[in-house]
Each structure stands twice: as structure tokens, then as C-alpha cells.
N, C-alpha and C positions, 0 to 999 in steps of 0.2 A: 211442317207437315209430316217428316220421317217421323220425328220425332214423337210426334201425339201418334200414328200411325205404328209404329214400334210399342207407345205405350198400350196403345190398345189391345194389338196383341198378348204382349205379357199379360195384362189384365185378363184377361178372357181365360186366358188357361189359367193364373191363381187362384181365381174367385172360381172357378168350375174343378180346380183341384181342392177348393176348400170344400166346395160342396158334396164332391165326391168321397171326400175324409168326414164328413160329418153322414154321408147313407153308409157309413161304414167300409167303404170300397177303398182301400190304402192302395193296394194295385192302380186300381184307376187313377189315382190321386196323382202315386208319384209316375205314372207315366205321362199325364198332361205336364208335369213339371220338366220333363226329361225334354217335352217340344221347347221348352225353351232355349236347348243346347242346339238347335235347328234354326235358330233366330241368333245366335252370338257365331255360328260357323257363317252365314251370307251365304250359303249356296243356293243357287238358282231354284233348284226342284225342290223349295221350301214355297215359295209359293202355292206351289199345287196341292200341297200339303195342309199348310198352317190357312191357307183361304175356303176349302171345307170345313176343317174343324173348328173352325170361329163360325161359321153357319150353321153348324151342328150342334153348339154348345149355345148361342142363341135359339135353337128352335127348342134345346131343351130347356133353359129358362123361362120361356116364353109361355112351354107346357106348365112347366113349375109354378109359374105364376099366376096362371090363370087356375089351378088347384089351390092354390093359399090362398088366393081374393074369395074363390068359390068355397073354399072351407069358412074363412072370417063372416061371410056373408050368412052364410049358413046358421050361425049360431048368436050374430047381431054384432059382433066386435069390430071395431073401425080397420078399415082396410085401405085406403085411401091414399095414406103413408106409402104404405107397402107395394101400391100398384105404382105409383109416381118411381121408387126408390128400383124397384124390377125392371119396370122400362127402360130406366137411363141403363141397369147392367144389359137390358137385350139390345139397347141401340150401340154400345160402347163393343160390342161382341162382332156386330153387324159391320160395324166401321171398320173391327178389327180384319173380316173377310173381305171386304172393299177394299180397304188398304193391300190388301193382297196383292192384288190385281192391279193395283195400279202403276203407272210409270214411275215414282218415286219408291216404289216396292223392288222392282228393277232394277234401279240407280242401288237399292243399299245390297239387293241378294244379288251378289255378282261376282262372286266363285261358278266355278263350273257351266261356263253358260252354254256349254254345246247340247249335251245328252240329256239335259234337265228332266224334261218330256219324258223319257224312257225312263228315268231313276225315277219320278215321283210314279209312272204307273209302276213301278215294282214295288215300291213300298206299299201301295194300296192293293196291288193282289194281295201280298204275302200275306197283309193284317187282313185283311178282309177272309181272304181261304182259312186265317188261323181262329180269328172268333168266329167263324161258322162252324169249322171246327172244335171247338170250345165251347159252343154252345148247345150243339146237338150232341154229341160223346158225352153216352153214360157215366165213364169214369173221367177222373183229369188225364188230360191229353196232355196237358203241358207239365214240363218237369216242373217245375216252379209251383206250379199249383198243387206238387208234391209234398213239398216240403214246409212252405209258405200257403196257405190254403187264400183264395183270393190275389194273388200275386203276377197273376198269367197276362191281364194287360201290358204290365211293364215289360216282358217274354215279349210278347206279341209286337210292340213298339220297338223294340232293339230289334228286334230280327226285322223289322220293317226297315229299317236303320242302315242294318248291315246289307241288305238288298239292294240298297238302292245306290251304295256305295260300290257295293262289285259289279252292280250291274254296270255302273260308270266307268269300273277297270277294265270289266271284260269289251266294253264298246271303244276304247279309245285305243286298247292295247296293239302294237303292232304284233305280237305272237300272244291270240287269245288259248292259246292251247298249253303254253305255261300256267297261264290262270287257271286254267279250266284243270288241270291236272291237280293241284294246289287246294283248290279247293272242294274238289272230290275228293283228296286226300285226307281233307280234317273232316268230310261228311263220314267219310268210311274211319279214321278213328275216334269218332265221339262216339258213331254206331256202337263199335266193338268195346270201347272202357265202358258203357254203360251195360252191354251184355258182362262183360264182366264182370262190373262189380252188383250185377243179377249173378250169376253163378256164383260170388263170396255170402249170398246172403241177403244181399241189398234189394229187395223185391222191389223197394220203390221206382227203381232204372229199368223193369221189366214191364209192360206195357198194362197185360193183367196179371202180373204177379204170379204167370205159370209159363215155364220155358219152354220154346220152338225153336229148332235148329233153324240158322241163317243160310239157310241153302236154297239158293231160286230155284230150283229146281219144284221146291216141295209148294212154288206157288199156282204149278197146276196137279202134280203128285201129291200132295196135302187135301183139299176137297175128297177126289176121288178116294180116297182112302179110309178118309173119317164121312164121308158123305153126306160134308156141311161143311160150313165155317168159310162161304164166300166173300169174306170183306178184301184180302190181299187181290184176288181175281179182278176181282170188280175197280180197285184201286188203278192196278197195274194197267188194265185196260183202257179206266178212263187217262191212264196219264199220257198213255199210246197215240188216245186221237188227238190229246193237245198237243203233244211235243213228237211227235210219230216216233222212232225208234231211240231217242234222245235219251230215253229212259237209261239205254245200256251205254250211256256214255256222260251222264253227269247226274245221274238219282241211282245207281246199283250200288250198294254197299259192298259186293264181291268183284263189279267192273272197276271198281276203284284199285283195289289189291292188284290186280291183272295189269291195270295199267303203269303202275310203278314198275312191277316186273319187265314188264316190256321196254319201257323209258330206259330202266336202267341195264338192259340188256346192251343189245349190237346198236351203234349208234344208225345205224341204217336200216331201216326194215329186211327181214332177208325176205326174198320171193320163195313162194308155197304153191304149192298147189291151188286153182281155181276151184275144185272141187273139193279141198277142208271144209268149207263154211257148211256145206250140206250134210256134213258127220253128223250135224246137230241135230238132224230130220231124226236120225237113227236111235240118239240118244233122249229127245222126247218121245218119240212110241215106245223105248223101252219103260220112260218112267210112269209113262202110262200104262200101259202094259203090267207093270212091275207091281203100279198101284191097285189096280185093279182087281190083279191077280191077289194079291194078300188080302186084299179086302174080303172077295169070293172065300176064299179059304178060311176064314177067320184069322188070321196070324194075327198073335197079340202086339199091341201096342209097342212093346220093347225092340221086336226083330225090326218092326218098320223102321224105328228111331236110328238101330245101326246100321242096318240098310243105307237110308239115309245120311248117314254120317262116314259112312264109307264112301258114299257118291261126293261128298263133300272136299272127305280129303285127298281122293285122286285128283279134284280142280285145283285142288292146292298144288299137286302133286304136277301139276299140268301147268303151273303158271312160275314156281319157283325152277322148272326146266325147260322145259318147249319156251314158253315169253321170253325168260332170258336170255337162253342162247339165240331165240330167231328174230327179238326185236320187235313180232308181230304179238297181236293178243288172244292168244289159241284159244287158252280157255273161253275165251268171248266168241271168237268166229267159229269153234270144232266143236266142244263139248256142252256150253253151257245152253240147254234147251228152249231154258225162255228166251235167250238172243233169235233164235228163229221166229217167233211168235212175233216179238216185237218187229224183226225188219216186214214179215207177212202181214200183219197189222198195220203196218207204220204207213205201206200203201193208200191204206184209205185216209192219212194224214194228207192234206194239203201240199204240205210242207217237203223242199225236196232242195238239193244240191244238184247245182247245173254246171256243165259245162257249156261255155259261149263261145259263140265261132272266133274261129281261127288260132284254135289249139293246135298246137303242132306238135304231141305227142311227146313232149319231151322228158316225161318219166318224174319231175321231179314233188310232183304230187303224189302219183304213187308211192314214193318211198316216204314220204310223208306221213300216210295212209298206213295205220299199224290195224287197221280192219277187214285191209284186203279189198276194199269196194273199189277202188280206181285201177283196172286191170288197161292194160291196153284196147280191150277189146269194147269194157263201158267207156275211153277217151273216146273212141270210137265213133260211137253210141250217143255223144254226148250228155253222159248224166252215171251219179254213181251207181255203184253195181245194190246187188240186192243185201249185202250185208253194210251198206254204209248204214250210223247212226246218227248223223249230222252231226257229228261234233264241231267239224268248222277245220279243223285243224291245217286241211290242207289249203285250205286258202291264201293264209300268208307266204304261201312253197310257188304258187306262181306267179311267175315273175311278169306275164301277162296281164294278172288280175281277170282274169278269164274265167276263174272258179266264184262263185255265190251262192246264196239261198236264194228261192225263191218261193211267190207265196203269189195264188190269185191275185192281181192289181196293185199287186207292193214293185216298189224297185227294187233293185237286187238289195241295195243299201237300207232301206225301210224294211227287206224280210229281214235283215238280220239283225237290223236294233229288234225290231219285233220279238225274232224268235232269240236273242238274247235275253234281253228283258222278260219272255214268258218261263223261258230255262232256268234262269240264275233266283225267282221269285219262286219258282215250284222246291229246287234246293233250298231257297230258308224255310218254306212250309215244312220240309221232309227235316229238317237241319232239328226244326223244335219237336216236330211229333213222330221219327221215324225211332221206332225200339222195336224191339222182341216183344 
């Protein structure tokens, strides 16, 4: 039964990779071919997987076939053949989704059998956020479909791929904050070699093929200045209420930088002032302010850019000294403006870090804590302060296990497969479509 069960599967995706290579779609083609490497690895989160796309590739046969009987019919030519020969492929498709699901599907996929559940839902946002985005953007959103014109399913499946795989590291890891470091690190330098090689010339690494300085700042100083161009606002925002402040701690292309600096600073956070985090109030109304003002004025387009690029590289200027020597991440909790928005916003997120009774203040969270949100006073308080972005980090720092996520009706353990799995799935989305 594995076996006809096994073979079904591979059937299902060849004969729908052929069909897909004969409507012209080679993308599509070799990315059903790629599920078959999902079926030779046995991990678990292949069922949840590979038992949709066999029902999906059956409903599209099924479409297919009933348009070719209804075409043959149409014009009088025998179609009989052809209905008998379609049905055996939509029943052998259908078997292959039933086999999914079944207890000998279990017996063969049986790698990884804890997190399964959270890995296959990452794969299915990531792909899912990425061909919707793929299909509504005017231009190609995917580098792939750059270069390769048609080539973005195959983009879209590996990054499904790679999701569902970290999200497995980052859930089992006993310090997810190495990972999390790690791979904000390669978000934040793929960002920047593609802005790069957009400033050599390379238009195609540049999103519309005209350059924006990488400075968060200009994603509410930008609008106000050109007085349009809300799609970064609207993005930012919405990422806000799904992950609340999460943003400035595993999707910033500049929180990334900040964070190494910091890491590789003082191995201990140094303690700052409670009232750093609030500079930032001072340094959004300025950029608002700042935008505003040029705008009124007419200032050309040039002053704003250096402007701009001045404010840029003081955060530089901010993170390759203050993070290092003090451990914490200044540019993130003092200067950088949207970090304010986010933790203000991030309120009306669900989602929050608790602390559970019978903390007993023992500091070693805090130092943990390179955001400054676990102050004594939010131990307190029980819950982080207004500059935490859920990173997680300090979690593994108590020795209690006193610290979690939490999420309306989830356990602490459920929010945080949760909000892992929705964090580590929004990073591949951004991973394939975030450029300049």
C-alpha cells in the first residue's frame, strides 16, 4: 500500500509537471518536480503539503477534462477514450491526497515529527503571500522572474522550502536568538548586494529600476515629502498588526546591522538610561517636521536625498559606536523613528511577552534584553516595557521559564510556535520581494 501510495504521488506531480511544460509554464513545471524532493526527504510536514497539492492537481485535471470532452463533443470527434483515460489520472491524483493522510503515509514521512504542523503552515503562507503577491504586482516582484521570465513558482516553492525548515530550527532551538540573529543577517545582506549591485548598474536588483535610499526613516518622511507613494506605510503597518513590533527585530533591513553591532559589542548589555527609548519620539517629529517643512518650501528633490542620507549615516554612525561599546541597540531603542511607531502600534497587536508569577527579579533577562524592555520596574509590572519587539530572546535567559508569548487562547507554548511560524514565513516573503 506505501508503495502504490508513494507511486501515486510521484505520478500526480509528473503528469501535472508535463502538463504544465506543455501550457508553456517551465516554472511551474520544475517546481512540481522539486515536491518530489519533499517525498525522498520523509519529513513529516510533507503530508500537509504534498495531500493539498494532489487535490489541487486533481481538481485541475478534472477542469481540464471536462473542457476537452466539451471541446471533442463540440465539433463531433470521439471523446470517450479520452474521458475514461482523464478519470483514471484524476482518481490516481485523488489516491495520491488520501494517501497523504493516511496512517501508512505516517509510517513512511517520519523525520521531524514534532513541529510538522507549524513547518507545513509556513510553507503555505510564504507560497501563498508570494503568488498573491505575484499576481497582483504590476511589475515581477520576484527576482527570478527577472531574469528567467515565468520562473517565480520554482522562487516561490524553495522559499516555501526554506520556511518551513527554519521555522523547525527556530522551534526546537534551545537559543532561538542565535538563529534569529543569523538569519536576519543574510535578510539584511542579500538586501544590501542587491541594492548594490542596483547602484553598479544592475537595474534589475532594484524593485522599479529607480533608487530610494534604505533609510526607515523616509517610510514616514518619504509620503510626506513627495505627497504619494504609500505602498512602504501601508506594508509596514500591515506587518505591525500581524507580528506587533516584530518588524524591528526580524524583517528591518537596518535592525539587522544594529544587531550584529550590538552582539558583537560588550558581551553583556550595559544598563542606559530608561528614558533613551523616548529620543525617538524627538527624532520622528523632527523627520516629520523636517519633511514637511521642505515640502512647503519647495526644496528640490537633491537637498531632501542628502538630508536623508545624512540622517542615514549618523544611524551608522550610531551603531558602529554606541551598540558596540554598550552591547544594547541604540540605533533601534534612541534614534531610529519607525522603532517608536512600531512599539505604539504593536499595542493593538494581540501578541505580547509575559512575565509569569513568581519572578523573582533576578536581572538575568534583562541583560539578555539588548532593547531595554525588561527594566526592573516592567519585572515588576509583570510584562515587557514599551520598547520590547518580541524577539523571544530572553526567554532562554530564565532559568524559571517564567518568560513567554502570549496570544488570546493559545498557551504560552502554542503562541510561540504560532508567532514563530507567522515571523520566520513573513522573513521568506520579504527574503524573495524586499528590494529598493
Amino acid at each position: 500500500m506505501s508503495i502504490l501510495g508513494i507511486f501515486s504521488l510521484v505520478f500526480g506531480l509528473v503528469v501535472y509537471a508535463a502538463h504544465a511544460l506543455r501550457l508553456g509554464d517551465m516554472g511551474l513545471s520544475v517546481a512540481m518536480l522539486s515536491l518530489i524532493g519533499l517525498i525522498i526527504s520523509s519529513r513529516r510536514y510533507a503530508i500537509f503539503v504534498l495531500g493539498p497539492v494532489l487535490f489541487l492537481i486533481a481538481g485541475a485535471f478534472a477542469f481540464a477534462a471536462y473542457d476537452f470532452v466539451a471541446f471533442r463533443r463540440a465539433f463531433g470527434l470521439p471523446y470517450v477514450r479520452l474521458a475514461i483515460i482523464m478519470s483514471m489520472v484524476v482518481a490516481l491524483c485523488l489516491a495520491g491526497g488520501i494517501f497523504s493522510f493516511s496512517r501508512r503515509a505516517l509510517q513512511f514521512f517520519h523525520r521531524d515529527q514534532v513541529r510538522y504542523r507549524a513547518q507545513a503552515v509556513a510553507f503555505w503562507l510564504t507560497v501563498g503571500l508570494l503568488f498573491m503577491a505575484r499576481s497582483m504586482a504590476k511589475i515581477p516582484v520576484l527576482l527570478i522572474d527577472r531574469f528567467a521570465p515565468g520562473w517565480g513558482p520554482l522562487e516561490i516553492v524553495l522559499l516555501g522550502f526554506y520556511a518551513a525548515w527554519l521555522g523547525g530550527k527556530m522551534l526546537d532551538a534551545q537559543d532561538s536568538g542565535k538563529i534569529r540573529s543569523r538569519y536576519w543577517a543574510v535578510f539584511c545582506l542579500v538586501f544590501f548586494v542587491q541594492l548594490g549591485l542596483g547602484l553598479c548598474g544592475e537595474t534589475k536588483f532594484l524593485m522599479t529600476g529607480s533608487l530610494h535610499l534604505p533609510v526607515p526613516a523616509l517610510i514616514v518622511a518619504g509620503p510626506i515629502f513627495r505627497g504619494g507613494g504609500y505602498f512602504m506605510p501601508i506594508l509596514y503597518i500591515s506587518t505591525v498588526f500581524l507580528v506587533g513590533a516584530g518588524w524591528c527585530s526580524h524583517l528591518c533591513y537596518i535592525g539587522a546591522a544594529d544587531n550584529l553591532c550590538a552582539r558583537h559589542g560588550r558581551r553583556t548589555p550595559k544598563k542606559l538610561s530608561q528614558l533613551l527609548p523616548y529620543v525617538r519620539v524627538a527624532t520622528l517629529f523632527l523627520s516629520i517636521a523636517l519633511a514637511l517643512g521642505l515640502r512647503l518650501l519647495g526644496v528640490g528633490l537633491n537637498v531632501a536625498i542628502a538630508l536623508a542620507a545624512v540622517f542615514g549615516l549618523v544611524g551608522i554612525g550610531v551603531m558602529v559606536t554606541l551598540s558596540r561599546a554598550t552591547g544594547v541597540m541604540v540605533h533601534c531603542v534612541s534614534y531610529c523613528p519607525i522603532g517608536i511607531i512600531g512599539n505604539v502600534l504593536g499595542k493593538l497587536s494581540p501578541w505580547r511577552i509575559k512575565i509569569g508569577p513568581g519572578c523573582d527579579g533576578c536581572g538575568r533577562c534583562s541583560r539578555a534584553c539588548r532593547y531595554l524592555a525588561l527594566s526592573p520596574v516592567d519585572l515588576a509590572k509583570g510584562q515587557a516595557g514599551l520598547s520590547c519587539t518580541l524577539c523571544g530572546d530572553c526567554l532562554q535567559a530564565c532559568p524559571g521559564g517564567r518568560l513567554g508569548y502570549r496570544f488570546p487562547g493559545l498557551s504560552a507554548d502554542a503562541a510561540r510556535t504560532a508567532y514563530f511560524t507567522l515571523v520566520v514565513s513573513l522573513h521568506a516573503v520579504f527574503l524573495g520581494v524586499a528590494r529598493i
